[in-house]
MARDO-613718 format. One line per 8 residues: number of its first residue (from 1); for each residue z, x, y of N, C-alpha, C. Coordinates in Angstrom, 1 decimal, padded with zeros to 4 digits. Layout:
# residues N
NUM	Z X Y Z X Y Z X Y  ...
This chain:
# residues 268
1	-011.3 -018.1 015.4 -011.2 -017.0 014.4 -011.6 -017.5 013.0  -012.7 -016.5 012.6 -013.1 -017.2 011.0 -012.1 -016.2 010.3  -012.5 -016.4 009.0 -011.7 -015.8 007.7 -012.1 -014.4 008.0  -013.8 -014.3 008.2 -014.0 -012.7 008.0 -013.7 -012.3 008.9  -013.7 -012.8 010.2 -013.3 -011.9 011.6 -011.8 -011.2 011.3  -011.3 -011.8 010.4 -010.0 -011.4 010.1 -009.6 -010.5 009.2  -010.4 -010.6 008.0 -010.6 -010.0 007.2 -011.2 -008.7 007.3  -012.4 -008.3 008.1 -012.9 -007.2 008.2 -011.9 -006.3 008.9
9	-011.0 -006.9 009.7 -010.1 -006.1 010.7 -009.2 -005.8 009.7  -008.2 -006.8 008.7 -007.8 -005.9 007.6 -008.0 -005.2 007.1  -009.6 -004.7 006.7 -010.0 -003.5 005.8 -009.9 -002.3 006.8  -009.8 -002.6 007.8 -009.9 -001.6 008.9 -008.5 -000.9 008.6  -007.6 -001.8 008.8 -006.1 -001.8 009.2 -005.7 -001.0 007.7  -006.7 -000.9 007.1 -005.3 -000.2 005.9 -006.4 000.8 005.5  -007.4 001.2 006.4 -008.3 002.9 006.3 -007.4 003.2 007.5  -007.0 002.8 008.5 -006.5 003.8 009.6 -005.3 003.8 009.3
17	-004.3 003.3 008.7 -003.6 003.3 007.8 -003.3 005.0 007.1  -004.6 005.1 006.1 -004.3 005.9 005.4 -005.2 007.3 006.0  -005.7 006.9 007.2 -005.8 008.1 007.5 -005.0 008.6 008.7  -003.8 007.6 008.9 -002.9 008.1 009.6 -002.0 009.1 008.8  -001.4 008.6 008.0 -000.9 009.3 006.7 -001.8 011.0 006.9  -002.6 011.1 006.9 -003.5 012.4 006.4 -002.9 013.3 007.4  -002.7 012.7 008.6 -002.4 013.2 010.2 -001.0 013.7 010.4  -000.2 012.6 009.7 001.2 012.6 009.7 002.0 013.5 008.4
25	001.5 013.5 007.6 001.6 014.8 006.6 001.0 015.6 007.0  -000.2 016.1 007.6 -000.3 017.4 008.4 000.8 018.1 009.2  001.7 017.5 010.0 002.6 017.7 011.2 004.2 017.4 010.3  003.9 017.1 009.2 005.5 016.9 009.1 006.0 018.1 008.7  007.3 018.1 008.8 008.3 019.3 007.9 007.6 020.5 008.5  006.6 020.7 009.9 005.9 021.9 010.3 007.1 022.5 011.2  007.1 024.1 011.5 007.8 024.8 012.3 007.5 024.8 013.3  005.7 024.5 013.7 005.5 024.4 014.6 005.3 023.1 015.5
33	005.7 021.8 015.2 005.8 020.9 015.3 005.8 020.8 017.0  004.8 020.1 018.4 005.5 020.1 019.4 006.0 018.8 019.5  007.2 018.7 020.5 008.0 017.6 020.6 008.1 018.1 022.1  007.8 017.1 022.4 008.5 016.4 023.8 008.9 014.9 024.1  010.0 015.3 025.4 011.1 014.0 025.6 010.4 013.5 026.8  009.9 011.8 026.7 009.5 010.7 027.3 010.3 010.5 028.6  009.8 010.0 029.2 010.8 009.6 030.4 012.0 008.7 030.3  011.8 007.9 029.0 013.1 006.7 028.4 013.9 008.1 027.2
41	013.7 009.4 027.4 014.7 010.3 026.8 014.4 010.1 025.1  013.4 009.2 024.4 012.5 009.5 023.3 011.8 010.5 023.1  011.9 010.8 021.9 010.9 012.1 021.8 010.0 011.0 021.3  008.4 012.0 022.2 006.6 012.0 021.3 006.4 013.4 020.3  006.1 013.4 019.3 005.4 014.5 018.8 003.8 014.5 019.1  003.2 016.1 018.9 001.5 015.6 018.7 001.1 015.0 017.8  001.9 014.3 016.9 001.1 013.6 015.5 001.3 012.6 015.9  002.4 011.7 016.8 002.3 010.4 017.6 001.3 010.2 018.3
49	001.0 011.3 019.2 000.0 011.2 020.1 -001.8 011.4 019.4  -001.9 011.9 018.2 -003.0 012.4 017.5 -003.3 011.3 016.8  -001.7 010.9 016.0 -002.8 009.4 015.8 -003.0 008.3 016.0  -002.1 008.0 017.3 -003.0 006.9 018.3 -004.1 007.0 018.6  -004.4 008.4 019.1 -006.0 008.0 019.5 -006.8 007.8 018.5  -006.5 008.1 017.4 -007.7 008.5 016.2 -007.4 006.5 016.2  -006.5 005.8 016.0 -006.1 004.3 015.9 -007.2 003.9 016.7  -007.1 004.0 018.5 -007.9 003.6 019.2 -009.3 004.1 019.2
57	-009.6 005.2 018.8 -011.2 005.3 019.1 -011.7 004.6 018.2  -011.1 004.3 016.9 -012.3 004.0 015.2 -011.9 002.3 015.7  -010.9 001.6 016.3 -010.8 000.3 016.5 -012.2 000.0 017.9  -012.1 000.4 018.4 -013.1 000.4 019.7 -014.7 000.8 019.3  -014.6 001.4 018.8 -015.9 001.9 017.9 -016.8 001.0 017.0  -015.2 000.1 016.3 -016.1 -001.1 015.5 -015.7 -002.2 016.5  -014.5 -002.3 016.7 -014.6 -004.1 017.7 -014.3 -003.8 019.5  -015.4 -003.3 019.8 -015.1 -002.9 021.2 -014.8 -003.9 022.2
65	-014.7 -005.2 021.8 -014.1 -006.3 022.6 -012.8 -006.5 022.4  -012.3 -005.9 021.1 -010.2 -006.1 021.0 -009.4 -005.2 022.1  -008.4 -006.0 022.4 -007.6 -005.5 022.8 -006.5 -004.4 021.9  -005.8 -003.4 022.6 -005.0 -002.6 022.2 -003.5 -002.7 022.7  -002.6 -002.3 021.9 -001.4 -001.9 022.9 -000.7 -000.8 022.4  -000.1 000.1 022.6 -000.1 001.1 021.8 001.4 002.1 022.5  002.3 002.2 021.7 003.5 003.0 022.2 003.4 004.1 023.3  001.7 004.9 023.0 002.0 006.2 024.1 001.1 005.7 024.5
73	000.1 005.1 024.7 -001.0 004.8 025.4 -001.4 003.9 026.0  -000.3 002.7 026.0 -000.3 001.4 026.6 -001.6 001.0 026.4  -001.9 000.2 027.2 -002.4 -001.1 026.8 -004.0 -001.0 027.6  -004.7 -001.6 026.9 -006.7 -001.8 026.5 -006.7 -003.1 026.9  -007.3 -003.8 027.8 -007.5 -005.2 027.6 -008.8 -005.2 027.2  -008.9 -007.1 026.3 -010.3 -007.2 025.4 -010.4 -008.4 025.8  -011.6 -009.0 025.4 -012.2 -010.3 025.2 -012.1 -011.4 024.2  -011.8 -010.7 022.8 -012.1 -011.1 021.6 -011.0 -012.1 021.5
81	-010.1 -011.9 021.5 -009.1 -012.9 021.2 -008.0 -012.2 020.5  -008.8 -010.7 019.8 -007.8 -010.1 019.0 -007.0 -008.9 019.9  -006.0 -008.7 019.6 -004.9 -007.5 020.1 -004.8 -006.3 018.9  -005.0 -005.5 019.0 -004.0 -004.3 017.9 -003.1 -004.0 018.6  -001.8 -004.0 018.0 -000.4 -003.3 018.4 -000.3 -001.9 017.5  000.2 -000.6 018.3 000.3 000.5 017.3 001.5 000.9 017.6  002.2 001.6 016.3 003.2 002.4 016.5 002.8 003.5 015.6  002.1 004.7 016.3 001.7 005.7 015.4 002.6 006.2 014.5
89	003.7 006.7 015.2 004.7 006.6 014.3 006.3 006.1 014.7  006.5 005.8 014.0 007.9 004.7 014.0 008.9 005.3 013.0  009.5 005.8 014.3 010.9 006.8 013.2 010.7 007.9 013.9  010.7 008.3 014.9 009.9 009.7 015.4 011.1 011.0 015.7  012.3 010.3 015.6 013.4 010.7 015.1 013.4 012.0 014.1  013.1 011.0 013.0 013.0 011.3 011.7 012.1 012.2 011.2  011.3 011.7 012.0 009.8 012.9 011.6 010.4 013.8 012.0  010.5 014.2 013.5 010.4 015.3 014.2 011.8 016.1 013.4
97	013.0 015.3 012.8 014.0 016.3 012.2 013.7 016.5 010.6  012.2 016.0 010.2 012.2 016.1 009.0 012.5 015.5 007.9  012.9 014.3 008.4 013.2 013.1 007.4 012.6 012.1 007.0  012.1 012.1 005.6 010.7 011.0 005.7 010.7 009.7 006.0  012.0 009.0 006.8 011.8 008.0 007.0 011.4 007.5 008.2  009.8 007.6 008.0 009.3 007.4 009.4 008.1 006.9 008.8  007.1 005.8 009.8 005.7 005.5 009.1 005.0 004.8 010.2  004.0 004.1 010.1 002.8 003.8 011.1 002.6 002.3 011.0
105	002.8 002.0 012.1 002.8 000.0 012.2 001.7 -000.2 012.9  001.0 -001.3 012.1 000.2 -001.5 013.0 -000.5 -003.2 012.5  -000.5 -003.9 013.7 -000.3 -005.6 013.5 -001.5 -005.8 014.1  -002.3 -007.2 013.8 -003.2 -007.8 014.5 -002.9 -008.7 015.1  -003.1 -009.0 016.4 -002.8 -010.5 017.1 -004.2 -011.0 017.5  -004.1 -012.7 017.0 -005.3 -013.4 017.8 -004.5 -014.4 018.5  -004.9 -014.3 019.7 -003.6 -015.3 020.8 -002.3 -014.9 020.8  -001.7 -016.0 020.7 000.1 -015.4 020.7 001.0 -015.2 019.1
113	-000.4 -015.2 018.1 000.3 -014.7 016.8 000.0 -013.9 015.8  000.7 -013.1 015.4 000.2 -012.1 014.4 -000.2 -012.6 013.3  -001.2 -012.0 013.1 -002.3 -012.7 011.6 -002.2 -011.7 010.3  -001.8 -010.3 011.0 -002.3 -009.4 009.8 -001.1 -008.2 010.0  -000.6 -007.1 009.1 000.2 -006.1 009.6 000.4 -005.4 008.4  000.8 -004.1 008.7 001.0 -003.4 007.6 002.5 -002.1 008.2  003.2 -002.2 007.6 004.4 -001.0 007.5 003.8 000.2 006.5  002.9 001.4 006.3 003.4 002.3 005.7 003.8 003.4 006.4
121	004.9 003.9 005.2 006.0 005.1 005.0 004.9 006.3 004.1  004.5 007.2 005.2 003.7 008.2 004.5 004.1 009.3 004.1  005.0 009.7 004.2 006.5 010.5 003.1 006.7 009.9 002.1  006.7 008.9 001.8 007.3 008.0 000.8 006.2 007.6 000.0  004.8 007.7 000.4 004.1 007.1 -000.6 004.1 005.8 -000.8  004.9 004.9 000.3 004.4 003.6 -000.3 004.6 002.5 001.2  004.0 001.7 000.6 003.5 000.9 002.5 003.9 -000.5 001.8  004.0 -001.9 003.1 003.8 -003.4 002.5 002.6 -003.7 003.7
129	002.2 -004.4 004.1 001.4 -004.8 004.4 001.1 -006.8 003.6  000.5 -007.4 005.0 000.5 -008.7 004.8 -001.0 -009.4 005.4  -001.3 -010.4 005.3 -002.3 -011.0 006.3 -002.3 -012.7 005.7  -002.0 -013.2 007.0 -001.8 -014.8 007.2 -002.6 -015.3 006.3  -001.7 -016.0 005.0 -002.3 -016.8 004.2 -002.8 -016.1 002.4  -002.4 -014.8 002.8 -002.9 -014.0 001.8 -001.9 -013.2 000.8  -000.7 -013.7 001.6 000.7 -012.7 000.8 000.5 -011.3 001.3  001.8 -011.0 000.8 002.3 -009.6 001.0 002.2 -008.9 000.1
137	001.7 -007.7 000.0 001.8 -006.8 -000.8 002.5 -005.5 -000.9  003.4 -004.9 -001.5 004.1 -003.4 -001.7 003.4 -002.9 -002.3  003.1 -001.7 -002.3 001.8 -000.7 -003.1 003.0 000.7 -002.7  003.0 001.2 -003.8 003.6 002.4 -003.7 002.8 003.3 -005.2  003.4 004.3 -004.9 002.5 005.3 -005.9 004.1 006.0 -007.2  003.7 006.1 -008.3 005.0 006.1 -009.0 005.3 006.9 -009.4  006.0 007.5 -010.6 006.1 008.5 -011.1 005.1 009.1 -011.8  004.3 008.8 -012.4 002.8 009.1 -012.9 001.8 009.7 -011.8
145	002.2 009.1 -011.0 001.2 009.4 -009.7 000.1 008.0 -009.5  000.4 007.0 -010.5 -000.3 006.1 -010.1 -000.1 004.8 -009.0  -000.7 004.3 -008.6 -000.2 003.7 -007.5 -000.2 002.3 -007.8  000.7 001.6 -007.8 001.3 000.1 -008.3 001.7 -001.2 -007.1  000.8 -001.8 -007.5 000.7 -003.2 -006.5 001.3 -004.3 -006.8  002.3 -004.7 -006.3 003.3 -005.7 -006.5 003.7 -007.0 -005.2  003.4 -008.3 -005.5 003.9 -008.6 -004.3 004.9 -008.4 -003.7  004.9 -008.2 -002.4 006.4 -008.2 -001.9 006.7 -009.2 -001.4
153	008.8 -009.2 -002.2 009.5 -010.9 -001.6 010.8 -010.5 -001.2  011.3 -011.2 -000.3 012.7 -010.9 -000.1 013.2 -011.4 -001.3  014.6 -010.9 -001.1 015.7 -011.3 -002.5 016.6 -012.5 -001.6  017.5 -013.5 -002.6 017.9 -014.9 -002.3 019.3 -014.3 -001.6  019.7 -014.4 -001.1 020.9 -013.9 -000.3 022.1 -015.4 000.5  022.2 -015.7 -000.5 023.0 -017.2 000.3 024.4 -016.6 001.7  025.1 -015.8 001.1 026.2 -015.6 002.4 025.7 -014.1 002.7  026.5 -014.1 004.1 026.0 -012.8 004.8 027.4 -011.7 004.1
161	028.6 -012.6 003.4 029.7 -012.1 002.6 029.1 -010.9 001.3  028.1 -011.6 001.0 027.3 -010.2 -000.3 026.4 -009.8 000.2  025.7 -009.5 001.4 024.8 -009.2 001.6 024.5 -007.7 002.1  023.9 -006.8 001.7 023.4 -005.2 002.4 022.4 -005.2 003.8  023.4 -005.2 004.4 022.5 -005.4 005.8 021.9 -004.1 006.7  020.3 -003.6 006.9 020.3 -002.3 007.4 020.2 -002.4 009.0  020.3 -001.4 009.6 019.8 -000.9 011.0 019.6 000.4 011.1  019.5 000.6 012.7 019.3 001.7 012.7 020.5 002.9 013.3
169	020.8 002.5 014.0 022.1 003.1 014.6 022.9 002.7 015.6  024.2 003.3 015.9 024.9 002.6 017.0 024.4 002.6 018.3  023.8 004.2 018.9 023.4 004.1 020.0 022.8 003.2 020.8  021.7 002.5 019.6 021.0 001.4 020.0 022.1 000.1 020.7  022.8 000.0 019.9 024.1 -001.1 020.1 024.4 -000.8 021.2  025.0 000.7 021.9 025.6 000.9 022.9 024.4 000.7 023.9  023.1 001.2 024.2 022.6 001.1 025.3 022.1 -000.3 025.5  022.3 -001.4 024.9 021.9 -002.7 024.5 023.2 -003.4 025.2
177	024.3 -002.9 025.2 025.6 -003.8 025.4 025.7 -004.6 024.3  025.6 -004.4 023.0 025.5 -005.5 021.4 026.3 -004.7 020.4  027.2 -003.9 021.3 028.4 -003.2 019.9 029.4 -004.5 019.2  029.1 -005.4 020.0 030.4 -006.8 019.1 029.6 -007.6 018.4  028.0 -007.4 018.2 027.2 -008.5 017.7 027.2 -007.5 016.2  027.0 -005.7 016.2 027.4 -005.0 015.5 028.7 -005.4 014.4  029.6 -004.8 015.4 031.1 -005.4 014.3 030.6 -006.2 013.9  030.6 -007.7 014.5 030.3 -009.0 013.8 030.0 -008.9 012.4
185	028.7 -008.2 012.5 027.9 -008.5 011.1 028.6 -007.4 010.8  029.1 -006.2 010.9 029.7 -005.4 009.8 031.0 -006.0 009.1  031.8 -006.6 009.9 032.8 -007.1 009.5 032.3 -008.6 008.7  031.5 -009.7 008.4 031.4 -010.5 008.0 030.1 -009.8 006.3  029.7 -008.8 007.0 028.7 -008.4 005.5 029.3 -007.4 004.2  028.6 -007.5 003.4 029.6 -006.7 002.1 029.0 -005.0 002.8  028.0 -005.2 003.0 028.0 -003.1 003.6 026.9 -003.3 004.6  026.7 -002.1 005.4 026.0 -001.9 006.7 025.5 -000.6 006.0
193	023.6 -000.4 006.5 023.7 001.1 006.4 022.9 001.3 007.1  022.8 002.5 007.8 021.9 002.6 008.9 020.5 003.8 008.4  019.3 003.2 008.6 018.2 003.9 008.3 017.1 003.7 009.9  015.9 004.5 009.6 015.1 004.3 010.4 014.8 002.7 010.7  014.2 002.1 011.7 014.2 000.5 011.4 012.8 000.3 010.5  012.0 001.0 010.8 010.9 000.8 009.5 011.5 000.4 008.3  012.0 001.8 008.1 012.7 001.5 006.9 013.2 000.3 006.2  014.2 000.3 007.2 015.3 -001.1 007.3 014.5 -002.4 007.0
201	013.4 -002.3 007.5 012.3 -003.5 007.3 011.9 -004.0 006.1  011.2 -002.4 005.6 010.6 -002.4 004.4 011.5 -002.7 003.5  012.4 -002.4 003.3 013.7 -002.7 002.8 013.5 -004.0 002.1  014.3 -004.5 002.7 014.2 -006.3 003.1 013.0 -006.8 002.6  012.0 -006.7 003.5 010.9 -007.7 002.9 010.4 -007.0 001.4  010.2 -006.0 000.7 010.4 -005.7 -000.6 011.5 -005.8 -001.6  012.8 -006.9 -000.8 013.4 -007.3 -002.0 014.9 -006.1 -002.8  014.9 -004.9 -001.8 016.1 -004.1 -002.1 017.0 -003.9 -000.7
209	017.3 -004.9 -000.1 018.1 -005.1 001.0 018.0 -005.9 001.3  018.9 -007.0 001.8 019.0 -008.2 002.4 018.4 -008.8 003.8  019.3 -008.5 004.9 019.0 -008.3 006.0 019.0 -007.0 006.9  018.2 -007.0 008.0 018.0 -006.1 008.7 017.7 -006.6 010.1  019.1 -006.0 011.1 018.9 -006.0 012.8 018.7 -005.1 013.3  018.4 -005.3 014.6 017.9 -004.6 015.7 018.2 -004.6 017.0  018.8 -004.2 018.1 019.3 -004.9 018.7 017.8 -004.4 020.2  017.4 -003.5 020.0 016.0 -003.0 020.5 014.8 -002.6 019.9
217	014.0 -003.3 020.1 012.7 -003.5 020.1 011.6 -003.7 020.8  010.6 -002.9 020.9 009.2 -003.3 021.6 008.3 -004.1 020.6  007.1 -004.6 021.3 006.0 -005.1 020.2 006.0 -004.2 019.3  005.3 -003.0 019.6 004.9 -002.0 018.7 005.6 -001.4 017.4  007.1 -001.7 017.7 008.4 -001.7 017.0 008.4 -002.8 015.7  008.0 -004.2 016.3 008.1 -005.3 015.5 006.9 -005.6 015.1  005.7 -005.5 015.5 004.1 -005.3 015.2 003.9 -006.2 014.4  004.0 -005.7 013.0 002.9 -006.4 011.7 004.5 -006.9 010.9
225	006.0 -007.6 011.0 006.8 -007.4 010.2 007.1 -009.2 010.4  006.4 -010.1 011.5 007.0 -011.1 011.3 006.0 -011.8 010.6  004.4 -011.6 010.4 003.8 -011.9 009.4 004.1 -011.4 007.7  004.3 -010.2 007.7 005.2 -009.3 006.8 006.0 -010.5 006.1  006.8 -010.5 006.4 007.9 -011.7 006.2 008.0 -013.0 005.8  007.2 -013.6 006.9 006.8 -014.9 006.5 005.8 -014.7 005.0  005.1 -014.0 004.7 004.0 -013.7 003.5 004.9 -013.6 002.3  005.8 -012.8 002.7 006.9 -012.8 001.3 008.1 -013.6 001.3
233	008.0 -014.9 001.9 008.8 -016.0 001.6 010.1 -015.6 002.5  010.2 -014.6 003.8 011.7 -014.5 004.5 011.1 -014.6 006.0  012.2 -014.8 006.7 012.1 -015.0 008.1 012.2 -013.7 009.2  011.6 -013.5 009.8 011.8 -012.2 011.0 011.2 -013.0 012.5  012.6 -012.6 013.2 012.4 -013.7 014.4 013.1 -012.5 015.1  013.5 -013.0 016.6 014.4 -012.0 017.6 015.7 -012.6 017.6  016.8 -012.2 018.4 018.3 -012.8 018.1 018.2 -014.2 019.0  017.1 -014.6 019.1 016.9 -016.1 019.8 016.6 -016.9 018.7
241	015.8 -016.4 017.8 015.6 -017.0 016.9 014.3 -017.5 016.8  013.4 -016.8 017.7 012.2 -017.0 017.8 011.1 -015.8 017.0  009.8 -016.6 016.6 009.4 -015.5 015.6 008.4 -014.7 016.4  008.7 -013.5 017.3 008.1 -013.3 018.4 008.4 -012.1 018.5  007.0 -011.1 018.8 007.3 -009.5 018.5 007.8 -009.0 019.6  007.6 -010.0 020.6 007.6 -009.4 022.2 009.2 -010.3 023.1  010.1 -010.3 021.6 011.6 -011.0 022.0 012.7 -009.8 022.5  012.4 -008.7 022.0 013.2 -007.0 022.5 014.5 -007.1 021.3
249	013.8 -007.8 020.2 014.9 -007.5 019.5 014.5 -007.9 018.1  014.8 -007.7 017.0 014.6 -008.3 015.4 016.0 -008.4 014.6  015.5 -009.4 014.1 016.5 -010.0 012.7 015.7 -010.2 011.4  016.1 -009.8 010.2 015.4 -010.2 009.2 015.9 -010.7 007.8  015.4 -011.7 007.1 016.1 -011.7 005.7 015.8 -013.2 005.1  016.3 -013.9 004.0 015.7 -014.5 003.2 016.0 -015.7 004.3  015.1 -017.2 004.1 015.7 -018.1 004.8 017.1 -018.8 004.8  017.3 -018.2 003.5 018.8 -019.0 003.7 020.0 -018.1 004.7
257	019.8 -017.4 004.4 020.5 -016.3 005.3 020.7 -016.4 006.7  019.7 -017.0 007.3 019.0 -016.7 008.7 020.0 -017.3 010.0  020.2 -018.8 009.4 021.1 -019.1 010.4 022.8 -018.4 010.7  023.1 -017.6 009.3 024.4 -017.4 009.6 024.3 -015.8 010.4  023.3 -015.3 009.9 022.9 -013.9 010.6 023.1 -014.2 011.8  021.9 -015.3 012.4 021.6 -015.2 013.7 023.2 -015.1 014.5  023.9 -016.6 014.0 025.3 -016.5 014.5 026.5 -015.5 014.7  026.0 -014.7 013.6 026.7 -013.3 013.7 026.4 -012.9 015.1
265	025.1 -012.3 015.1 024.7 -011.4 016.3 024.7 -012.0 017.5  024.6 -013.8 017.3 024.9 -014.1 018.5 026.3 -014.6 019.2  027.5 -014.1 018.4 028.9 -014.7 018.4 029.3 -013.7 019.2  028.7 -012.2 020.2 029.6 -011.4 020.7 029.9 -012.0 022.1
């Protein structure tokens, strides 16, 4: 893998990016919104499904040797060496009740590691995005309407005693069997609050929340956030403690943090 083979796929990754966004504000906050429930009892909307494909045709179009993997459309094998992981949208909860905390993940893998990735929140107007060796970037749009690029860093967090830790919800906990890895960290952190896990992500690696668990996760889930992380100086691994999208679970937050986290979630 050279610099540009990497590079070009970045430029890619933050036009499909923003023309997911075009797709996903089309469908939001709509009355006529369709939703239907998956066979794992998730809801898909058509803007889940609308802009995966638009992800997969313009990736196949330019690198018709990559591979894909993709929440409603599973998986493309390729030649190239490269993977896209998609989560068209991530929070689909959220969308479909109208809450903008929902956004579009979408990571590059060459081999068994992610090189490149981007989290944007297209309600929110503002995304992070990373690519190995290049830093992380937060770009959000402000009160002006102008749009403001700042690196993103986690913040220093020495005990998990002061720290704002997000997730997503209990349910997760319950169908996981991880309601005492839960307590754990509620009871050892200064507050818990539960948001979409995008969110919870963005959070974190931009430096206005500490840590952030998970107790379920797919690739597509974890995609572009352990490059993310590493770019802005914090760690994102699974509760094994491996930095690995395809562990079925995330932890996130500054390095100092990390081993007492991990111990949390792993003390149930």
């Amino acid at each position: 893998m050279t610099d540009r083979d990497l590079g070009v796929r970045v430029q890619l990754m933050q036009q499909l990016a923003d023309d997911a966004g075009v797709i996903a504000l089309k469908y939001f906050q709509s009355s006529t919104l369709s939703i239907e429930t998956k066979s794992d009892a998730s809801p898909v909307t058509e803007a889940d499904l609308a802009i995966e494909a638009m992800i997969r045709a313009r990736v196949l179009a330019e690198f018709p040797h990559d591979a894909l993997l993709g929440e409603e459309h599973g998986e493309h094998a390729g030649t190239s060496g490269f993977r896209w992981v998609i989560d068209p949208i991530d929070g689909t909860v959220s969308f479909a009740n109208g809450v903008p905390l929902f956004a579009t993940l979408i990571a590059i893998e060459h081999g068994a590691r992610v090189e490149a990735g981007i989290c944007a929140m297209h309600a929110l107007h503002e995304r992070v995005w990373a690519a190995r060796g290049s830093g992380a970037w937060w770009e959000r749009t402000n009160a002006s309407g102008l749009c403001v690029r700042t690196a993103a860093r986690v913040r220093q967090c020495m005990h998990l005693s002061d720290a704002l830790v997000c997730t997503t919800g209990l349910e997760y906990f319950e169908r996981s069997n991880t309601t005492d890895a839960l307590g754990s960290v509620a009871k050892a952190a200064a507050r818990v609050r539960g948001w979409s896990d995008c969110y919870g992500g963005l959070l974190v690696a931009t430096g206005r929340a500490d840590a952030w668990i998970e107790p379920v996760m797919h690739p597509w889930d974890s995609g572009p956030f352990t490059v993310i992380f590493e770019e802005a100086l914090g760690v994102c691994t699974d509760w094994r403690g491996d930095a690995n999208i395809h562990g079925g679970s995330a932890l996130a937050c500054c390095a100092e943090l990390h081993a007492e986290l991990l111990r949390s979630v792993q003390s149930r």
